[in-house]
N, C-alpha and C positions, 0 to 999 in steps of 0.2 A: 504494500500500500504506500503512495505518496502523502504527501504535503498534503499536493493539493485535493486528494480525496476526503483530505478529511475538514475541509470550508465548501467546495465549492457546490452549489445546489441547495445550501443550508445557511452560508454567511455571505452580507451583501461588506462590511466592515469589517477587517484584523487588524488587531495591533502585533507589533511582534519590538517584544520587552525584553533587556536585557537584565542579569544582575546584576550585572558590573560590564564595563567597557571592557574590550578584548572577550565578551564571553563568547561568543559566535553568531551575533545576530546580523551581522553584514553576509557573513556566510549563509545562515536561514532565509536571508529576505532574496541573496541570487540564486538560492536552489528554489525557492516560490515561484520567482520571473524563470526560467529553466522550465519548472514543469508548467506552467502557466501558458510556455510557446508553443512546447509539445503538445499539449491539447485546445492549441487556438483559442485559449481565454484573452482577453481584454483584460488588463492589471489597470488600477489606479495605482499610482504612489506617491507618498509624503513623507515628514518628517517632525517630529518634536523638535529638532535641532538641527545640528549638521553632521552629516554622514557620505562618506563613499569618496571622502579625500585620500589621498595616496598614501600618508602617511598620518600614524594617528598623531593627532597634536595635544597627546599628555606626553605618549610614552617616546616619541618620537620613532616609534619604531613602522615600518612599513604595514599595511593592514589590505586587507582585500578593497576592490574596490567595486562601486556597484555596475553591472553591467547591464541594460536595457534593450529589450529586442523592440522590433518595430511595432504600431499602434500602442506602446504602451502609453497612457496619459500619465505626465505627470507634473509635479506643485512643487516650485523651488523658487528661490529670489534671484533676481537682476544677477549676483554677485556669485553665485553658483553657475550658473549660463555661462555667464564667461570660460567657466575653468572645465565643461562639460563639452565632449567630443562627438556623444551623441549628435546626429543632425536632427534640428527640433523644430515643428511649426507653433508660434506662439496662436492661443485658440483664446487665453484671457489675461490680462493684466488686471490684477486683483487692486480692491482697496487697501488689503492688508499688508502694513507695513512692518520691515524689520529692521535688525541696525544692518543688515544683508541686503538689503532693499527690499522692492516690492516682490510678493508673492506671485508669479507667474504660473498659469496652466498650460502647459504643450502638448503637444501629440508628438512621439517619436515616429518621423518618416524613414531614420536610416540607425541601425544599433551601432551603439558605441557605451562609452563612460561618463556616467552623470557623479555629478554632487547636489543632495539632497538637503534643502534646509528650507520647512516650512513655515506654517504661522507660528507665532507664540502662546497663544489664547486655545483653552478648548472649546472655547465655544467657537473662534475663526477654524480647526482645525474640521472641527464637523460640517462648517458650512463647505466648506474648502473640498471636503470629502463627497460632500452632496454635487457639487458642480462636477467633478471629477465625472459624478454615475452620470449627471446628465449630458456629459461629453462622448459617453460610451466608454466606462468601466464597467467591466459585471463584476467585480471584487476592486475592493479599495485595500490597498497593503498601506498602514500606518507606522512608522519608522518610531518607535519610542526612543525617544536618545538614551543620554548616562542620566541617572537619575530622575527620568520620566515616566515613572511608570503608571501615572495618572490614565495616560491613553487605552490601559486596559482598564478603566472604569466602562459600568455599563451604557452611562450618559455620552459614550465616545463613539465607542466599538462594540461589535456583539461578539466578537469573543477574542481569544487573548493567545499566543503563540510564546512560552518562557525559554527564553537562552541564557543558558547557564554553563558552565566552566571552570576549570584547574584555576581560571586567573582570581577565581573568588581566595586561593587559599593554597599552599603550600600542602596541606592538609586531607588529605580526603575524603576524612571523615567529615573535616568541617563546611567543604563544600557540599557536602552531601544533607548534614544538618541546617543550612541557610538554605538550600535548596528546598527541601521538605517545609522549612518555617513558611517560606512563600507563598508556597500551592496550599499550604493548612490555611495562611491567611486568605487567597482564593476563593477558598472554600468554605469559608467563615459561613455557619446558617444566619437565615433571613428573619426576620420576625414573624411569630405563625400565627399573633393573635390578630386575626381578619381587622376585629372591630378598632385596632388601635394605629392600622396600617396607614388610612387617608389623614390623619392625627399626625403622627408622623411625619408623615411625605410633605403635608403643607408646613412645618415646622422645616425641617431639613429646607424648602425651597424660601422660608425666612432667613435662611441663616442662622437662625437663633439657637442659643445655649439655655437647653430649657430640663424643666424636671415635669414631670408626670406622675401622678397618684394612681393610685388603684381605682379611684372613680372617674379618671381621665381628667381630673383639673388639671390644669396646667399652671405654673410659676416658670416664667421668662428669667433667666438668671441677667442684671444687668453685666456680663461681661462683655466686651470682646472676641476673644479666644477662650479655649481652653488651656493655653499654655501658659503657664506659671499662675493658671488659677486654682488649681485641683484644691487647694485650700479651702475659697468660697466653694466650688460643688458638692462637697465632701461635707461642711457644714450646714447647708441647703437641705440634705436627706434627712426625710422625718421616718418613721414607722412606717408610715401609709406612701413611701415612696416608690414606685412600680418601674420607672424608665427615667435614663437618663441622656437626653439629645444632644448630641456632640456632632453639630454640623460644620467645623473645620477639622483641623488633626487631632490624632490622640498620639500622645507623647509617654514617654516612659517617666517622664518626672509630673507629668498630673496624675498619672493613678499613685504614684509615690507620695505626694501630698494628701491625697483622699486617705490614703492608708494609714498617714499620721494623726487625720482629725476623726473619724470616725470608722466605727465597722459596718455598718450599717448600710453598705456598700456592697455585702454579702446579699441584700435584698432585693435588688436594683438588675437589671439587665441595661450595659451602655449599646448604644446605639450607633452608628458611623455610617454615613450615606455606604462605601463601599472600601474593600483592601486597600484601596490605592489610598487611603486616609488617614494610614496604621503606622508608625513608623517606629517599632518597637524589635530587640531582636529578640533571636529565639530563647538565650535563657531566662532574660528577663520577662517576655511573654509566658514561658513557662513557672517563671515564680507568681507571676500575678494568677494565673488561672490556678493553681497548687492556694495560693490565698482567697479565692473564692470568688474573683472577678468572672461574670459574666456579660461576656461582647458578642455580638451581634451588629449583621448589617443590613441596611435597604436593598439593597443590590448587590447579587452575588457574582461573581466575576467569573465568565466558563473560559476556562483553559482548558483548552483543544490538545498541546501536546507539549512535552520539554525537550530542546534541541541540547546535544551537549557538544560541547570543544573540549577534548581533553586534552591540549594545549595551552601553557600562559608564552604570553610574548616576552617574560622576564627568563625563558630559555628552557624552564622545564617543565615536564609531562606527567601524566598521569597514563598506566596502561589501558587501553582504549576499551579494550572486551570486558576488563574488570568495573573500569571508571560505567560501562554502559549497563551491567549485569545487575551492580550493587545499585545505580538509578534504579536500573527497571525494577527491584526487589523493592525499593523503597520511595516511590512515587505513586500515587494511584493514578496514575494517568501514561498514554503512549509516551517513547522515550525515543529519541532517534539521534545520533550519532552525527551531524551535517557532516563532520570534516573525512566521513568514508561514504565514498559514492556509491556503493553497491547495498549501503545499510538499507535495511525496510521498517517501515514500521510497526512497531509490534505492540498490539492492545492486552 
């Protein structure tokens, strides 16, 4: 089985996220466009950021770069064009601006090598995606950059493509443990009481940091953020506290502050529109749920499959068949190998 058998006729949206730069997502997003050609799909493509430059500009080290067959449409700035060898017909010059210039839509009339650098905004980033379909994409490939992993929110994309890699970790036990924290947060369940759902969702589309009873009152926390208030939320819970709204991030030092001013915290289920809103890692995730935190999300994030590199650009490797064996044991989800051409994917 490929890639793309497992979007295409089912997703009109992918993101494909990395865990870290260098983990293989330049690699997954040109075996996408590859098998995309082979079966005469139409790709959209974009970007969170910049990608598909010849060399990566942390590690200085050389990187793949993205290669585009013909009809592909794709959304890049003024300042990527330049340095792109693909031959390209511009089809729109966007409003949306970057410090890369203006977000342009093309059509590839002849294959070559692009550089990818989208809008900034997720909300530009959807619109941007919608014109794409109406240009004739039947898949939009979304490029998450280094620490974008926002785009596999469900508000983006409908479903999520994770690259992962040796470069998370010298370790491999421990890339294998942030790997799994990931996909657990992914996979974080949804809230199942029906009646408290549109409660909720119109709360999350306020913005607001709010508290919920058991009889559905509602108390609007005056803060801002969550972050560096865990204090006030944690003081805010009565007995009769049922949900706790946290519609920007949740950090490891606001349930740390909750944890100082009350327990009562044990009663409460937090709420978080979706994973991408989580930014906690896996021990300290696992100390808070061992202490009685319960999280929950609005939206659950479907990851489709984990791509691995068992390659760092810092020179060394991980064994490929073991690095793919102990994933596939320890993901619930398909696992595929990019950087071996003959791999399949295996459910």
């Amino acid at each position: 089985m490929q890639l793309m058998d497992l979007i295409r006729y089912k997703y009109k949206t992918v993101s494909v996220v990395g865990m870290a730069k260098n983990a293989g997502k330049t690699v997954t997003l040109n075996r996408l466009l590859e098998e995309a050609a082979e079966k005469n799909i139409i790709l959209g493509l974009t970007s969170t950021g910049r990608d598909g430059e010849k060399q990566d500009l942390v590690t200085k080290t050389e990187k793949p770069t993205i290669y585009v067959m013909e009809n592909t449409i794709i959304a890049t700035t003024e300042d990527c064009l330049l340095r792109s060898d693909a031959k390209l017909e511009i089809l729109e010059a966007t409003d949306y601006v970057t410090a890369m210039g203006r977000v342009i839509i093309c059509k590839v009339k002849a294959r070559g090598m692009i550089e990818i650098a989208g809008p900034d905004t997720n909300s530009e980033i959807r619109e941007v995606a919608m014109k794409m379909r109406f240009y004739g994409a039947e898949i939009v490939l979304i490029d998450g950059a280094i620490n974008r992993k926002t785009t596999a929110s469900p508000s983006i994309t409908e479903a999520t493509i994770l690259a992962t890699g040796a470069v998370l970790s010298r370790d491999i036990d421990k890339v294998i443990e942030g790997t799994q924290h990931q996909v657990h947060l992914f996979n974080l369940p949804t809230i199942e009481d029906e009646t408290m759902k549109p409660l909720i969702a119109s709360l999350m589309e306020d913005k607001s940091y709010s508290i919920i009873d058991k009889s559905g009152n509602v108390e609007v926390l005056d803060i801002p953020t969550a972050i560096n208030n865990g204090t006030t939320i944690g003081r805010a819970l009565t007995e009769e506290s049922a949900y706790v709204i946290l519609s920007g991030s949740l950090v490891k030092k606001t349930l740390e502050d909750i944890l100082t001013v009350t327990e009562l915290y044990k009663n409460v289920t937090f709420i978080v529109r979706d994973a991408t809103k989580i930014f906690i890692g896996a021990k300290d995730w696992n100390f808070f749920i061992r202490r009685g935190f319960k999280i929950k999300v609005v939206d659950k994030i479907n990851t489709l499959v984990a791509t691995l590199n068992p390659y760092a650009p810092q020179g060394y490797q991980f064994d490929p068949k073991e690095f793919y064996n102990r994933m596939k044991r320890n993901l619930p989800l398909p696992v595929i190998d990019v950087m071996l051409e003959e791999e399949e994917v295996h459910v």
